[in-house]
N, C-alpha and C positions, 0 to 999 in steps of 0.2 A: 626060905631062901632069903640070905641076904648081899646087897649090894656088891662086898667083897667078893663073892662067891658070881655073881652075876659079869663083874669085871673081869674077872679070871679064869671064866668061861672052859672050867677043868683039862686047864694048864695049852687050850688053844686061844689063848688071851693073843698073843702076840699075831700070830696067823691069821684071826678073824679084823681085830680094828687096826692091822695094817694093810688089811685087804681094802676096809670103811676107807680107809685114809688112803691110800693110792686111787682108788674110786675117784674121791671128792677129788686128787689134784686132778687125774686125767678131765674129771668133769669140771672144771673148773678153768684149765687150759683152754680145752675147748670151747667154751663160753666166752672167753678172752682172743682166738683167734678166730670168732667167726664174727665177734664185735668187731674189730681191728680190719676185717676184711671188708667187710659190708660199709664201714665210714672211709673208706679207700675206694669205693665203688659210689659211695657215693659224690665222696671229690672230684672225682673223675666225670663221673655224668657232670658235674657242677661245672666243670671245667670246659668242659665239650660244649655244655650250655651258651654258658659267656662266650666262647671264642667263636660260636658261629653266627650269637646275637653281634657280634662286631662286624664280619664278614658281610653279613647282607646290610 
């Protein structure tokens, strides 16, 4: 077996590594919007923080 042959994965080449690659973005999004979520959650408590250390 070689490389070429491995790549083109007897003619389901296209089907399998743009399944890999749709994978990696979804996985990838996701990684991005629970980051994004969680430093917004943390703003927030931050936020909540300071304004009730003012308060008292």
């Amino acid at each position: 077996m070689n490389w070429g042959d491995f790549f083109a994965m007897n003619g389901y080449a296209l089907y399998v590594w743009g399944s890999y690659g749709m994978a990696l973005l979804a996985l990838s999004i996701e990684i991005t919007v629970v980051r994004r979520k969680g430093m917004a959650v943390l703003r927030r408590l931050r936020l909540a923080r300071n304004t009730e250390d003012t308060v008292l």
